[in-house]
C-alpha positions as CSV (number, residue, x, y, z in Angstrom):
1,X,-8.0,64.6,350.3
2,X,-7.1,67.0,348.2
3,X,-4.5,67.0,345.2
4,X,-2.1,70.4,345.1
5,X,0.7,71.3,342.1
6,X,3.4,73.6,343.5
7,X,5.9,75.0,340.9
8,X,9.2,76.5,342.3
9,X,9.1,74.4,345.3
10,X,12.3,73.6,346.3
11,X,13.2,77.0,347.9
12,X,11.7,80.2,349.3
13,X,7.8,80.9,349.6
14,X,6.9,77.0,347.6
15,X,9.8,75.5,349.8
16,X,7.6,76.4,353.4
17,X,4.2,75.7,350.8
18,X,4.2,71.9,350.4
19,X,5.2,71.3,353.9
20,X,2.4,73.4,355.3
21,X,0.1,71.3,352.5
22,X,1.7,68.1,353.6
23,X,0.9,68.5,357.7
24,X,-2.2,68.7,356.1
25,X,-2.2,65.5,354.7
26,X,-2.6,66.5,351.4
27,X,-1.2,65.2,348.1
28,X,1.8,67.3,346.9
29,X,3.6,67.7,343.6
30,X,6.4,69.5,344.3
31,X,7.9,70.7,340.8
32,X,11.5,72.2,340.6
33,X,14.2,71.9,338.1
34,X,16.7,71.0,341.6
35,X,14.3,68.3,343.9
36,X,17.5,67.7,346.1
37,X,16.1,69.8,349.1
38,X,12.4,68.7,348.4
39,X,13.7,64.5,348.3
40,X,15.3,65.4,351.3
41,X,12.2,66.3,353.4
42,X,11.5,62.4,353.3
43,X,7.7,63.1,353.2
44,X,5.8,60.5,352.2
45,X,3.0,62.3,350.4
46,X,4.9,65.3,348.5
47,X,5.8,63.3,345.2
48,X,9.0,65.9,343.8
49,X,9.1,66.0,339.8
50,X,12.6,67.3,338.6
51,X,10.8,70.0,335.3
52,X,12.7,72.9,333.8
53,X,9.2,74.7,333.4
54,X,11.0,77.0,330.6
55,X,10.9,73.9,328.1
56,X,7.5,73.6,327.3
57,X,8.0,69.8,326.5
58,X,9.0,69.2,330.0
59,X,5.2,70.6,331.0
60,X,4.0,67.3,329.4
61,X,5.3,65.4,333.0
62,X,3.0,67.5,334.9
63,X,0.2,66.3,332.5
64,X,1.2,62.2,332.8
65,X,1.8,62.5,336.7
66,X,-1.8,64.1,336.8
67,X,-3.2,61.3,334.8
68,X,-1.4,58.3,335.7
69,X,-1.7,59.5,339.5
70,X,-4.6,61.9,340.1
71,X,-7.4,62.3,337.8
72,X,-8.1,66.0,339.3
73,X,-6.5,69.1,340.9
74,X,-7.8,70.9,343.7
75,X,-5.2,73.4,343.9
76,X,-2.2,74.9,341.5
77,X,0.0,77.3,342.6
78,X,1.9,79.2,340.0
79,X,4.7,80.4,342.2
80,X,8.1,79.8,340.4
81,X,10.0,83.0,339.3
82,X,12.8,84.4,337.5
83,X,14.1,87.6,337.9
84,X,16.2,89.8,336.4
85,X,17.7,92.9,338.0
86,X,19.9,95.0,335.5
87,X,19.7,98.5,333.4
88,X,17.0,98.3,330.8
89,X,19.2,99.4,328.1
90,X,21.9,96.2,329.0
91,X,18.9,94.0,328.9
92,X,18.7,91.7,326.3
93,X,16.0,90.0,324.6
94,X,17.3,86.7,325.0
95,X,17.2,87.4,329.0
96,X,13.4,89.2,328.6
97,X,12.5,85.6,326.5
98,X,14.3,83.5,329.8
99,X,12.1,85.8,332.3
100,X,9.2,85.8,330.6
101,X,9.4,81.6,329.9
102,X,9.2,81.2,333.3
103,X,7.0,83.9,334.9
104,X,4.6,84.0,331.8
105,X,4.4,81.4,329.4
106,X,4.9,78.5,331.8
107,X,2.2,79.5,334.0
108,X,0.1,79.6,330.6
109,X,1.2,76.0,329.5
110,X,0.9,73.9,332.8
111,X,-2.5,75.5,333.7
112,X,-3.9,74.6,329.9
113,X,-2.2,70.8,330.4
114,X,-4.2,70.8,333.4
115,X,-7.8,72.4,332.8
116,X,-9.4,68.7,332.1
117,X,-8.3,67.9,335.5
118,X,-9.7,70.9,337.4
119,X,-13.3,70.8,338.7
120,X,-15.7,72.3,340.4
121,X,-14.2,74.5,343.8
122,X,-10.6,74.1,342.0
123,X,-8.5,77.3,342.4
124,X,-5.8,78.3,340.5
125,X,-3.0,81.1,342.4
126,X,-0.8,82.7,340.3
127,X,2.2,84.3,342.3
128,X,2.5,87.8,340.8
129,X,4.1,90.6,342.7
130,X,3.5,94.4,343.3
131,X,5.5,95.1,340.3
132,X,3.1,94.1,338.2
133,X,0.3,96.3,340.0
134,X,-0.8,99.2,337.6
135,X,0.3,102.6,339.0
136,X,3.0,100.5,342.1
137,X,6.0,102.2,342.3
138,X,8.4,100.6,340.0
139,X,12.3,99.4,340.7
140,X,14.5,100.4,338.6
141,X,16.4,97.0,337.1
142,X,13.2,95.4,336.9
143,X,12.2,95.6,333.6
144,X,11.4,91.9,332.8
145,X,10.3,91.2,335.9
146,X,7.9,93.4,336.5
147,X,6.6,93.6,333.3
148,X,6.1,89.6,333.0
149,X,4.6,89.6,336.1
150,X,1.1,92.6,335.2
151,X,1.5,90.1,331.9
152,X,0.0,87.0,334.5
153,X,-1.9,89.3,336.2
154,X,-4.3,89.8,333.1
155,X,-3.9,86.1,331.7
156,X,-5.9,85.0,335.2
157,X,-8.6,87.8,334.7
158,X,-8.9,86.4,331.1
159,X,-9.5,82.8,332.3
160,X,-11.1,83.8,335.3
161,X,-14.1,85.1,332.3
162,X,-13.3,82.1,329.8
163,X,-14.0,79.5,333.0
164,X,-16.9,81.1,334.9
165,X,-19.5,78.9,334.5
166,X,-17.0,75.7,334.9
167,X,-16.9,76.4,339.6
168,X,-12.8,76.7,338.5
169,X,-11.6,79.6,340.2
170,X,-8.7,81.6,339.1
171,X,-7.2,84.6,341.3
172,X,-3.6,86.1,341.6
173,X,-2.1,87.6,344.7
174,X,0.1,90.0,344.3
175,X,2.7,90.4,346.6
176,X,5.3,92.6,348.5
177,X,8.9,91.8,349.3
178,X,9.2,88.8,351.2
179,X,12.9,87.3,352.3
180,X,13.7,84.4,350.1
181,X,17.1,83.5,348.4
182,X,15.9,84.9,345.0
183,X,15.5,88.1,346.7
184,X,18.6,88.1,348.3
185,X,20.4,87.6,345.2
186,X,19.1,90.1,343.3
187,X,19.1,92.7,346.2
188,X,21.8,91.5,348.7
189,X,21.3,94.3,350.8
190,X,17.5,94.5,351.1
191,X,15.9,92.7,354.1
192,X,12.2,92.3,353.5
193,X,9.9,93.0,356.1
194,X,8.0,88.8,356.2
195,X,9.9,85.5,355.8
196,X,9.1,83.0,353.2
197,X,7.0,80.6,355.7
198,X,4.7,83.7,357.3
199,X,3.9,84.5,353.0
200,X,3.6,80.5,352.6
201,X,0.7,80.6,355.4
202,X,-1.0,83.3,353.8
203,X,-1.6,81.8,350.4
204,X,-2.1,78.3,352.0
205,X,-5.1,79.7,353.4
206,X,-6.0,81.7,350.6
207,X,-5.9,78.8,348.1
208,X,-8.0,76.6,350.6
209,X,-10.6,79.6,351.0
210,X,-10.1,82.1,349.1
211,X,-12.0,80.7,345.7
212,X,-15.1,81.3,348.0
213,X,-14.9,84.8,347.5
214,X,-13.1,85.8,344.4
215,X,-12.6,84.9,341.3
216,X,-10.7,86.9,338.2
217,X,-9.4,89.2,341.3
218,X,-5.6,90.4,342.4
219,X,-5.2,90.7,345.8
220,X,-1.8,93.0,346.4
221,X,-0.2,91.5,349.3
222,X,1.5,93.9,351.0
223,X,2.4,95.6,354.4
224,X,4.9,98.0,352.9
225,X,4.1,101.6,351.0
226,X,5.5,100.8,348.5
């Protein structure tokens, strides 16, 4: 049985994640700031914690859940996201502080809470996105974004090195556009070439296996140039 955190579950690519986990019969904590749609899935072992991830004292229910209920975690996905799609110039840096909260210093702060609780074969995803990639061609409007999500991109090589000789895994996959409601409401007139649930079987199987072969790597995931 294994134990699997899933921030930004309650739509898109983590939305299709914890079921796919849960047919599995594996324990799910399913965190969102809106749990409606996760409560309403009615399954029994995907436990849904209600967390704005932005506040870093909300991070501290991840850490009780984990050791009232679990002891360990196999598996954490860092896949919620914020995105921001205007002119650089008209950004502000109270909007590059909410972006980066989410996409940078969250993912920092629930995978410290949780390193006494990883052990050997645990593996830690980090969502990032093609954006991010070094030398990817860039979107205009993305300036936050993109630049949060390289920022995550190096924090995993970094504890990749820190935590080599612990078994913990840490990897990031970066990927292409995929048709979810956050990209539909930053780009209403994009249509991405794979759904959420066909991205959502990709890293399912990559979390279960893909610790065997990497560690400290980014995978860009990707069937569109650019």
């Amino acid at each position: 049985m294994k134990n699997i955190v899933v921030t930004g579950a309650s739509r898109g690519i983590g939305f299709e994640l914890i079921q796919l986990y849960a047919k599995r019969n594996y324990n799910v904590l399913a965190i969102s700031r809106n749990i409606n749609p996760i409560q309403k899935l009615n399954i029994k072992n995907i436990t849904a914690l209600s967390i704005d991830i932005s506040e870093e004292k909300e991070i501290q229910k991840v850490l009780n859940f984990v050791k009232t209920n679990w002891k360990k975690v196999d598996i954490l996905i860092n896949n919620a996201g914020k995105l921001v799609n205007k002119p650089f110039y008209k950004t502000s840096t109270e909007e590059f502080m909410d972006v980066y909260k989410v996409n940078v210093f969250a993912v920092a702060e629930i995978t410290r809470v949780l390193i006494p609780f990883f052990t050997k074969g645990s593996h830690i995803v980090t969502i990032s996105s093609m954006g991010g990639i070094q030398g990817s061609v860039k979107f205009p409007g993305l300036s936050a974004y993109s630049s949060s999500k390289g920022a995550v991109i190096t924090l995993s090589e970094l504890l990749a090195e820190e935590y080599k000789n612990s078994g913990v895994s840490f990897n990031v996959l970066a990927i292409g556009a995929v048709q979810t409601e956050m990209l539909s409401e930053a780009f209403p007139d994009y249509k991405a070439p794979l759904s959420a649930i066909e991205m959502a079987q990709y890293i399912l199987n990559f979390s279960l296996t893909g610790n065997q072969f990497y560690n400290g790597k980014v995978l860009q995931v990707s069937s569109t140039t650019p």
